[in-house]
BABA-977426 format. One record per residue (C-alpha): z, x, y; residue in one letter. Coordinates in steps of 0.02 Angstrom, whole numbers, padded with zeros to 5 digits, always signed. Example, Ala and Ser with C-alpha at 12.3 -4.5 7.8 and 13.67 -1.06 7.14 Angstrom:
BEGIN
+00390+00615-00225a+00357+00684-00053s
***
This chain:
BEGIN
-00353+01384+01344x-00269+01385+01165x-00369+01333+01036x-00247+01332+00856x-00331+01302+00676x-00256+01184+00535x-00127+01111+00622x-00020+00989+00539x-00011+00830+00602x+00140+00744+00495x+00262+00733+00615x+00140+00669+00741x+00109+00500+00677x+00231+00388+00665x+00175+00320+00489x+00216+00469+00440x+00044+00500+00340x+00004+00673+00281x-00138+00736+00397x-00198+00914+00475x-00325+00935+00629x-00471+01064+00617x-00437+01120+00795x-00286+01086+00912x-00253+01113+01099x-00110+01051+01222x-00172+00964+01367x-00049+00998+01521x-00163+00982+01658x-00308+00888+01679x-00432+01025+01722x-00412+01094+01567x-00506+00962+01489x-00690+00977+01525x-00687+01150+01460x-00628+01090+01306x-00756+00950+01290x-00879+01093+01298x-00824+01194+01162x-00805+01065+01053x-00977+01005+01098x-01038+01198+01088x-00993+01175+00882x-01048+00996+00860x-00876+00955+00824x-00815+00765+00891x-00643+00778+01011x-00503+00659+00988x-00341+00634+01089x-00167+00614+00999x-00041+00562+01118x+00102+00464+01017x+00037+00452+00867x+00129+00253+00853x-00025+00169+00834x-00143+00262+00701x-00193+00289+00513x-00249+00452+00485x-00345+00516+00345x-00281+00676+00262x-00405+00801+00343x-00471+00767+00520x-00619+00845+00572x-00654+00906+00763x-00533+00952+00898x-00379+00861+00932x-00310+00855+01092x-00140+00840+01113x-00109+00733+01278x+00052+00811+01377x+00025+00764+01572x+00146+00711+01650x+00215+00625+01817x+00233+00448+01914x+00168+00441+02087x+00204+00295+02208x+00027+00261+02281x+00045+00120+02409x+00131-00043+02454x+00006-00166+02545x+00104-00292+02589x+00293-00211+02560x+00293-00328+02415x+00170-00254+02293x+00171-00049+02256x+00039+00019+02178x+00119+00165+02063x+00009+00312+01924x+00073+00370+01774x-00001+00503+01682x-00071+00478+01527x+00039+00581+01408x+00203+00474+01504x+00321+00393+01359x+00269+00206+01388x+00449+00135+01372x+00510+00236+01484x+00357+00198+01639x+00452+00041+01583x+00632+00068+01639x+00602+00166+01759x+00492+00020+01853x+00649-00081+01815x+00748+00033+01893x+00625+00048+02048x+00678-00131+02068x+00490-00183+02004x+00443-00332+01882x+00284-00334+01773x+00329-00232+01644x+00496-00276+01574x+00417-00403+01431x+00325-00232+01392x+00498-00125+01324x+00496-00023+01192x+00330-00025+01160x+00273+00138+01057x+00180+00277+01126x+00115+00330+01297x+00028+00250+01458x-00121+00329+01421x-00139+00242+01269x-00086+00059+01338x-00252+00025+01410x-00342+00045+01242x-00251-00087+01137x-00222-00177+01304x-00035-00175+01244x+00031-00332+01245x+00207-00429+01230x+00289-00581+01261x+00156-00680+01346x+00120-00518+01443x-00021-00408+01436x-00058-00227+01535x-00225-00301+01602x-00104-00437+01710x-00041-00287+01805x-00195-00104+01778x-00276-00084+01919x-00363+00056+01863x-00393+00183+01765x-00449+00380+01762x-00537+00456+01627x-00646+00596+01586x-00818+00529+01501x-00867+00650+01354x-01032+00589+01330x-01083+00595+01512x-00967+00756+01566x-00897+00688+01699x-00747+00618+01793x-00735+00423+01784x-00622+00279+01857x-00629+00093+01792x-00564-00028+01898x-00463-00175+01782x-00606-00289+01788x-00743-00182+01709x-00594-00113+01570x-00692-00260+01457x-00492-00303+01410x-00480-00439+01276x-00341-00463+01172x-00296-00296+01087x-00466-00245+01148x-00560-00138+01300x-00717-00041+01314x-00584+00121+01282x-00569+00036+01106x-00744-00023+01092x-00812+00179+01130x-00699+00270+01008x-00659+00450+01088x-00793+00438+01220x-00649+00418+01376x-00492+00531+01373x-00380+00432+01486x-00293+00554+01598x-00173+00422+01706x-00157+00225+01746x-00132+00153+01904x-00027-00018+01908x+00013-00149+02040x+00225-00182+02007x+00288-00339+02110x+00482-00338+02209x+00477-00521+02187x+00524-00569+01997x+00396-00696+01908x+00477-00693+01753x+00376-00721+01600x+00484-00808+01474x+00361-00940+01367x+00375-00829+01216x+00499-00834+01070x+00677-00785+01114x+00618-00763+01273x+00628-00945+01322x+00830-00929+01292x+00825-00851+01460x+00766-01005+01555x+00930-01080+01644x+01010-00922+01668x+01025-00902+01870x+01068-00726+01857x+00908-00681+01794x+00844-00491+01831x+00707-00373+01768x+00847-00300+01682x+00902-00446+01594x+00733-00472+01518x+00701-00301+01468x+00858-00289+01399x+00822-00437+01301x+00655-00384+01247x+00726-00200+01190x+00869-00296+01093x+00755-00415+01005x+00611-00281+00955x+00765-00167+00899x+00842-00302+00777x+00656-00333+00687x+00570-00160+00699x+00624+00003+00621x+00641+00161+00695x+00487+00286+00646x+00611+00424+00645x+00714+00328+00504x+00584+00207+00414x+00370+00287+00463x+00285+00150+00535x+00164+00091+00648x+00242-00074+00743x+00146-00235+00709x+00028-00192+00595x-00108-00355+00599x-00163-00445+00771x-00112-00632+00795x-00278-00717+00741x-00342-00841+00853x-00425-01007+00787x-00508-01142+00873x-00437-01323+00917x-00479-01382+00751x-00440-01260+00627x-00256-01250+00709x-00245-01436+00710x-00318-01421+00488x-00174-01303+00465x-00029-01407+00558x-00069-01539+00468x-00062-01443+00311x+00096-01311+00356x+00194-01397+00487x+00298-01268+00539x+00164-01179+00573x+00209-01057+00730x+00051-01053+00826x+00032-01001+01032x-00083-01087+01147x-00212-00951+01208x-00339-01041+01314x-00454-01144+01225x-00393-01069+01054x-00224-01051+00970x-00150-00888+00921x-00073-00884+00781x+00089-00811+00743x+00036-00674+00604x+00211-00609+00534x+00237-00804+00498x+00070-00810+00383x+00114-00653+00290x+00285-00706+00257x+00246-00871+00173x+00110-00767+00073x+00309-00711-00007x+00270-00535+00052x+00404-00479+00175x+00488-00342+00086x+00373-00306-00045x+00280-00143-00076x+00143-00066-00184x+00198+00073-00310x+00176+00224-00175x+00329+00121-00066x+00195+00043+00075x+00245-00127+00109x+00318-00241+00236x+00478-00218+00332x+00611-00315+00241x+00664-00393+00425x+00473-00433+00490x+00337-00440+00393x+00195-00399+00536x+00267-00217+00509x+00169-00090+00368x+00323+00020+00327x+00292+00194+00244x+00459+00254+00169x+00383+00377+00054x+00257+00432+00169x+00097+00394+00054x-00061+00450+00136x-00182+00348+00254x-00267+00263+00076x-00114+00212+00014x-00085+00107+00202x-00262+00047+00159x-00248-00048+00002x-00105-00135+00059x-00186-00169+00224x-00317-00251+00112x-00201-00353-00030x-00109-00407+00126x-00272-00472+00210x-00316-00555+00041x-00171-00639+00023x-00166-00715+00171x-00344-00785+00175x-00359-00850+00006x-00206-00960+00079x-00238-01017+00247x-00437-00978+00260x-00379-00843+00396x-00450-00655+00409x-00316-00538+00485x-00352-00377+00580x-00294-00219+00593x-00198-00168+00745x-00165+00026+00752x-00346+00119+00766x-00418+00205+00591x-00444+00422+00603x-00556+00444+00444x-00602+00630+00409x-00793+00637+00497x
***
């Protein structure tokens, strides 16, 4: 067990934000981890995991241990009916790729899911979602170590308390490190195509996993920058949902409004509220703005620090309420320094 002291953390986020860890360790195998938990605990310092880094604002200094999540491996568990395989990634897997290779298993579920950020152990705690399609349609379960308790745990899907962007991972910051996710893939393709440029695909008869993820990989390419060329964090704000008659106030009012049926609600489309705020491609004086190409996106060019991403989080949130009565929230989680 390596424990290292003032680590920088910099290239670990893809915002780019200036940050260093008290502690740091490398998690490579599983067993490592409740000996870890304990000497944190020992000092009264809190533990948090980094896997990606795509979906966080740090603060400059951040106190604790920070465990760096590296396991690794896919593992076909079962097929119960020769049509549905039940396959495990480990957490510290590079999401996109759990991605093609299911496509190239000859599985659908996760194709609308491409180039999504970061790693399966992470996907559960946003409940990543794209393209009408969310993880929870497909976890089965998931293993974690409890840090409060000190013990092993496994959640089946239905008590993950998913919501949109949202689980009981979320909800208990740093209490579970997620150590792998267990998914049910389908051979028969039930393609998901209701969203966006998406729907394009309808009449095609040569339709494939591929073809979707391909699309999906080309459209998320042409609107979101690279973190290793612009620092970002991918969408930046959640789609807000309204009821029946707020949606209905603000069609009336905007009628291009572009707004998603999401049970009894409507979701609505955030990038297209912040844009008619006249804020795509603007920035504050430290270069945090958003993207020129999709204004959902908080770039960091300059690579201001977490407080900088802040106060345009907040002018952005402004902006858009004082126009359409609508509160926006953050997407990517907040590491403050206690």
């Amino acid at each position: 067990m390596t424990i290292q002291r003032d680590v920088d953390l910099s290239a670990r986020n893809t915002l780019g934000v200036t940050a260093h860890a008290d502690y740091w360790a490398d998690i490579t195998d599983r067993t490592q981890i409740p000996e870890l938990v304990d000497w944190a605990q020992a000092r009264s310092l809190p533990v948090r995991v980094l896997g990606g880094g795509s979906n966080l604002v740090m603060a400059p200094r951040i106190r604790g241990l920070v465990l760096g999540m590296n396991l690794r491996g896919r593992q076909r568990l079962d097929s119960s009916d020769g049509r549905l395989e039940h396959w495990r990634f480990q957490a510290g897997e590079n999401w996109h790729e759990c991605v093609r290779f299911s496509v190239e298993q000859g599985l659908s579920g996760l194709e609308n899911l491409a180039l999504i950020p970061g790693q399966a152990g992470a996907a559960p705690i946003q409940n990543i979602g794209a393209y009408g399609v969310e993880l929870s349609d497909v976890l089965v379960a998931v293993d974690a170590f409890d840090t409060v308790e000190g013990r092993w745990v496994r959640f089946a899907s239905k008590d993950c308390d998913f919501a949109y962007r949202d689980s009981r991972f979320k909800q208990a910051s740093n209490r579970y490190i997620i150590t792998s996710i267990d998914l049910e893939l389908s051979r028969d393709f039930h393609p998901v195509l209701d969203y966006g440029p998406l729907q394009s695909l309808k009449n095609r008869d040569d339709l494939t996993p591929w073809t979707v993820m391909d699309t999906v990989i080309s459209v998320r390419q042409s609107k979101l920058p690279d973190p290793g060329d612009i620092p970002n964090a991918g969408s930046f704000f959640k789609n807000p949902l309204v009821s029946e008659e707020v949606y209905r106030s603000l069609k009336q009012r905007w009628p291009e409004l572009v707004a998603y049926p999401s049970g009894a609600a409507w979701k609505l489309a955030a990038g297209w509220l912040i844009d008619q705020c006249g804020l795509k491609g603007q920035a504050n004086a430290s270069g945090v703005g958003c993207y020129d190409k999709q204004a959902l996106v908080v770039v960091n060019p300059r690579r201001a620090d977490g407080s900088e991403i802040l106060d345009w989080q907040r002018h952005v949130q402004s902006e858009v309420e004082s126009t359409f009565g609508v509160r926006l929230e953050r997407e990517p989680r907040l590491w403050n320094g206690s």
